[in-house]
N, C-alpha and C positions, 0 to 999 in steps of 0.2 A: 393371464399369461404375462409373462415379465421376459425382459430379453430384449436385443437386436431383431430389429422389425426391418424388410425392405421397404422401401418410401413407398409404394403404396397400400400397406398396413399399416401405417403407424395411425396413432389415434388423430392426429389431424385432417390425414386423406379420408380415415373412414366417417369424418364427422364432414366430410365437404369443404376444410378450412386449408389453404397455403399452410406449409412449414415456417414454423416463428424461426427468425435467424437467429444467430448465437447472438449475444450480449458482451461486453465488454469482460466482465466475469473479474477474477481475479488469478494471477499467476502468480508460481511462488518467488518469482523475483519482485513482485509488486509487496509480499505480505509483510509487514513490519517483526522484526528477527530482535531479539534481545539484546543483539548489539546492539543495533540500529538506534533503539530507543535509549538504551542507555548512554548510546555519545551523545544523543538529542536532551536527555539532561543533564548531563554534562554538560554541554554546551550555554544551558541555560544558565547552570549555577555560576561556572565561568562570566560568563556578560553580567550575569548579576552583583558580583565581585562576594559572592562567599566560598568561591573557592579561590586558592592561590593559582596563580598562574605568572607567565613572564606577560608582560606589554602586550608581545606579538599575539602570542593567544587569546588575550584578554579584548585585542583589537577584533582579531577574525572570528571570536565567540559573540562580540556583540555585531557584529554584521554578520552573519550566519542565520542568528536567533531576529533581528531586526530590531533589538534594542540600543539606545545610544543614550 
């Protein structure tokens, strides 16, 4: 049987065992998105100086990425 169990059906109570609490899990605000990643190397190549940039950017890419 598969489905929505009330809590005392679920395969936990019927084995005798406490319900495991939920886990930290992941949300989709947490998952890393294509942008994301791609200003993160961005960011990188910037601090690294293979890409052009002004100063300012070149400044806040290397403190961003934690390179100096």
């Amino acid at each position: 049987m598969v489905g929505p169990r009330c809590p005392a059906h679920t395969p936990a109570a019927q084995a005798g065992h406490p319900e495991s609490q939920p886990g930290p899990g992941y949300t989709p605000q947490t998952l890393p998105t294509p942008a994301s990643a791609s200003a993160l190397v961005d960011a990188r190549a910037i601090a690294s100086g293979r890409r052009r940039s002004t100063t300012q950017t070149y400044r806040l890419a290397q403190a961003a990425t934690g390179r100096r």
